[in-house]
C-alpha atoms as one frame of an Amber mdcrd trajectory, in Angstrom:
protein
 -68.466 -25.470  29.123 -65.127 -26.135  31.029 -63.635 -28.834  29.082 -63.978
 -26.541  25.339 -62.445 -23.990  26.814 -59.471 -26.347  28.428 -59.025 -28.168
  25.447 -59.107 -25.043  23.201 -56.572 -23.479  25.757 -54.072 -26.492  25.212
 -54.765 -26.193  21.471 -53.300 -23.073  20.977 -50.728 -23.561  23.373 -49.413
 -26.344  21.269 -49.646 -24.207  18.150 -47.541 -21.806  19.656 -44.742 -23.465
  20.587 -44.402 -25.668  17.373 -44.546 -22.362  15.426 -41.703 -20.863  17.803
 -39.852 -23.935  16.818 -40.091 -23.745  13.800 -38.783 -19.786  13.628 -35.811
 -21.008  16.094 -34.622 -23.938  13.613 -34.522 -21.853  11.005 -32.806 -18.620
  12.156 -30.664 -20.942  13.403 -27.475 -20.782  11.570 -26.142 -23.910   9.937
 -23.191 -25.953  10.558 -20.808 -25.304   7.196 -19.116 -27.882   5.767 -14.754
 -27.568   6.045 -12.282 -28.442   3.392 -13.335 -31.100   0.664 -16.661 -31.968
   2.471 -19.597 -32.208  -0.192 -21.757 -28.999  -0.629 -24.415 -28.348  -3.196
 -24.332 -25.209  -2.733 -22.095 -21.655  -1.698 -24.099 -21.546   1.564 -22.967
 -25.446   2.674 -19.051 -24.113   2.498 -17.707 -22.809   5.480 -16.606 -19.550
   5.877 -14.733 -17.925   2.305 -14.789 -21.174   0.407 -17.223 -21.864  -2.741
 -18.720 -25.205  -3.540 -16.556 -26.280  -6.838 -16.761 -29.601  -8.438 -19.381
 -30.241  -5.586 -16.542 -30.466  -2.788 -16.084 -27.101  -0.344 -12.363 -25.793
  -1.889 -10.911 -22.339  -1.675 -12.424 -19.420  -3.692 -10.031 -18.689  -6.620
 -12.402 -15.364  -6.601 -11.540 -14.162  -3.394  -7.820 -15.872  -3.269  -8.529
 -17.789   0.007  -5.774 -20.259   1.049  -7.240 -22.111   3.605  -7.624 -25.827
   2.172  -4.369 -28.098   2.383  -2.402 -28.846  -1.084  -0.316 -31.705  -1.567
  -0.775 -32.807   2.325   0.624 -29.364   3.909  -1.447 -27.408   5.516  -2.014
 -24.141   3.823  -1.948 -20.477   5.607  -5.490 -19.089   7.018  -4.620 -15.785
   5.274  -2.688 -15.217   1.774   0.431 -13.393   2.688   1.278 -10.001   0.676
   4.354 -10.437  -1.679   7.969  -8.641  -0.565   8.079  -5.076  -2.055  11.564
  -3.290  -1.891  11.977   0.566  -1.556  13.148   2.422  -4.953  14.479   5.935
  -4.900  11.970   6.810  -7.152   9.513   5.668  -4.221   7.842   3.066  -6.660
   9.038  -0.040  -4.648  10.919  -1.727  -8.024  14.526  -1.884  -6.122  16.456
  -1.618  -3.684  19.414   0.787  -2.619  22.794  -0.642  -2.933  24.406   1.960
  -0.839  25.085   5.430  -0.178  27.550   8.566  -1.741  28.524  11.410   0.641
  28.850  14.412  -1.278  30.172  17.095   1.405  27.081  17.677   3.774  24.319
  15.576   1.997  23.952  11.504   1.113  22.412  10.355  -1.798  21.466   6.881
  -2.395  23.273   4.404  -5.060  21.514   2.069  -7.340  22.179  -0.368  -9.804
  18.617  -1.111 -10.705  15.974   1.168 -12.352  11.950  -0.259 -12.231  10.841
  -2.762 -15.415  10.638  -1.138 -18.708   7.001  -1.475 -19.968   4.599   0.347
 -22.767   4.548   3.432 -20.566   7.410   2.952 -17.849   7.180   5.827 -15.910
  10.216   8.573 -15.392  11.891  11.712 -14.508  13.149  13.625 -17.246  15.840
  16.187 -16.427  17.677  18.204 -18.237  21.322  17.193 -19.575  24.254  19.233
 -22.267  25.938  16.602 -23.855  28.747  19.351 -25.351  31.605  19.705 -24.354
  32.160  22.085 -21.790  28.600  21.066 -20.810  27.087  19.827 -17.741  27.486
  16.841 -18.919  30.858  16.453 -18.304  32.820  13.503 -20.089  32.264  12.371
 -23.959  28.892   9.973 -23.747  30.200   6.674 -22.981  28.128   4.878 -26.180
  30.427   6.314 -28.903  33.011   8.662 -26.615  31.986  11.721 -28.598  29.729
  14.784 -27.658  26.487  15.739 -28.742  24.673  18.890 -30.017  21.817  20.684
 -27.691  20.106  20.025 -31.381  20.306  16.358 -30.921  17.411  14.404 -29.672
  19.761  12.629 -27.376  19.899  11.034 -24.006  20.975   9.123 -20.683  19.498
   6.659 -18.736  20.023   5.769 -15.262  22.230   2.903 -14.744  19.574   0.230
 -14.863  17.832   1.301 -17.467  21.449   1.871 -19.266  21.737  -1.924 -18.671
  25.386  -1.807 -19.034  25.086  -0.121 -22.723  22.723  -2.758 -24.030  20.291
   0.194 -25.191  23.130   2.302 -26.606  22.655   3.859 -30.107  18.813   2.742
 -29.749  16.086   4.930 -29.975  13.706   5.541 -27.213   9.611   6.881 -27.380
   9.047   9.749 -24.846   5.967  11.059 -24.223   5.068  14.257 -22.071   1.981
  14.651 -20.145   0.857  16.907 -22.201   0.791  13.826 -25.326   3.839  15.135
 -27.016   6.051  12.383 -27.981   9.531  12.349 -29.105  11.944   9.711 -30.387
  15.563  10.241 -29.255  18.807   7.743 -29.284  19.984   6.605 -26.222  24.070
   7.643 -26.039  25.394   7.564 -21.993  24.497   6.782 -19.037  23.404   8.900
 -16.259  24.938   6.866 -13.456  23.239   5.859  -9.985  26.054   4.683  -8.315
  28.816   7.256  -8.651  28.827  11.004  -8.734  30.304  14.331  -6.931  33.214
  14.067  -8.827  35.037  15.728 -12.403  33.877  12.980 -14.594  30.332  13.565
 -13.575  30.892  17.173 -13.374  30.583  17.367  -9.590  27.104  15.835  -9.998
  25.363  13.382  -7.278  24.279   9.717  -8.475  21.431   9.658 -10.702  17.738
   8.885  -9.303  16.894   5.011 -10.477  14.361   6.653 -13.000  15.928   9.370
 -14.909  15.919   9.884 -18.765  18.202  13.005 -19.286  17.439  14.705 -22.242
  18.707  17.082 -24.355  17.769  20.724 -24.928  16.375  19.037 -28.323  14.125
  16.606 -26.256  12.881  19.175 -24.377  11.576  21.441 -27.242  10.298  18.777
 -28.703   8.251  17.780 -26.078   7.102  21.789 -25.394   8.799  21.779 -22.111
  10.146  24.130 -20.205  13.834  23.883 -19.226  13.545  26.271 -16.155  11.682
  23.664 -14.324  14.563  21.309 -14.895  12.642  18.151 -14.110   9.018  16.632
 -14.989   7.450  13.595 -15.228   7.189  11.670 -18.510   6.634   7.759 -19.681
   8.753   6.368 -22.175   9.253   2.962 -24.035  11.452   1.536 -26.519  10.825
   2.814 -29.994
């Protein structure tokens, strides 16, 4: 009765530990393939690359860069693209100086962010007559303009050294009230605090300056002086 039991003993014994290999091999993790090796499969790449064309290459999905082009080797990590500080915060430009008017600087720009199908803005509140705050004649036609005019300024780079002058503009109010109004000056970024600008600092980067007339139109009130609109070209 000795030897059954033995043998039995060593039976199980060696079931056990070919079972326990087996678990071990296959928890084991396995060894991913790098850069252009051959894959059949997303789990034969290493790391973020995906099995295209049946060679590990870098995931277009995830943006990986981590596979060499043209013989260079490429960065482990995509790096984040330059933004530059606006005044209006939105990162579209930079400040090309500063104006000291008495105690307080303002920034100076020459840029304004891209003009798109709803390019976002400040609209403030301008008088285009004379004798208004305003100041000089608008520089498009060197004539003044009625608080009944649907009329405005942009800042300098939307102005785009008159380019939009005499156009017409789309502005739309939060509310969904649109207006159309013609562009005629420029309400400048880079100079101010002086008579021509009627003691005024530089513009913000993203100001349309309307008229009373936009304003009414767009069931505003004035008192608030600015609010937030989008506008396009009409």
């Amino acid at each position: 009765m000795g030897k059954p039991v033995l043998l039995s003993s060593v039976f199980f014994s060696f079931l056990f530990f070919f079972f326990f290999f087996i678990v071990v091999y296959l928890a084991s993790p396995s060894t991913a393939a790098p850069c252009n090796a051959a894959c059949r499969s997303e789990n034969d790449c290493d790391g973020n690359l995906a099995c295209i064309g049946s060679r590990c290459a870098d995931d277009p999905d995830v943006g990986t860069t981590i596979c060499p082009r043209d013989g260079k080797k490429a960065p482990s990590t995509p790096k984040p693209a330059p933004r530059s500080g606006g005044g209006s915060g939105d990162g579209t430009c930079k400040a090309t100086g500063t104006l000291s008017c008495g105690r307080k600087t303002f920034k100076q720009f020459t840029c304004s962010p891209p003009v798109t199908s709803i390019t976002k803005a400040t609209l403030s509140l301008n008088e285009f007559a004379e004798g208004g705050s305003g100041g000089s004649p608008s520089q498009c036609d060197e004539k003044f303009h009625s608080d009944n005019e649907a009329v405005v300024a942009l800042s300098t780079g939307w102005y785009d050294g008159g380019s939009r002058c005499g156009k017409k503009i789309k502005i739309t109010a939060q509310n969904g009230r649109s207006v159309f109004a013609t562009v005629v000056d420029q309400c400048d970024s880079v100079n101010g605090c002086d008579r021509e600008h009627a003691n005024l600092p530089p513009c913000d980067n993203n100001i349309v300056d309307g008229s009373a007339a936009v304003w009414r139109a767009l069931g505003q009130n004035q008192d608030l002086g600015r609010v937030p609109v989008t506008w396009t070209m009409a």
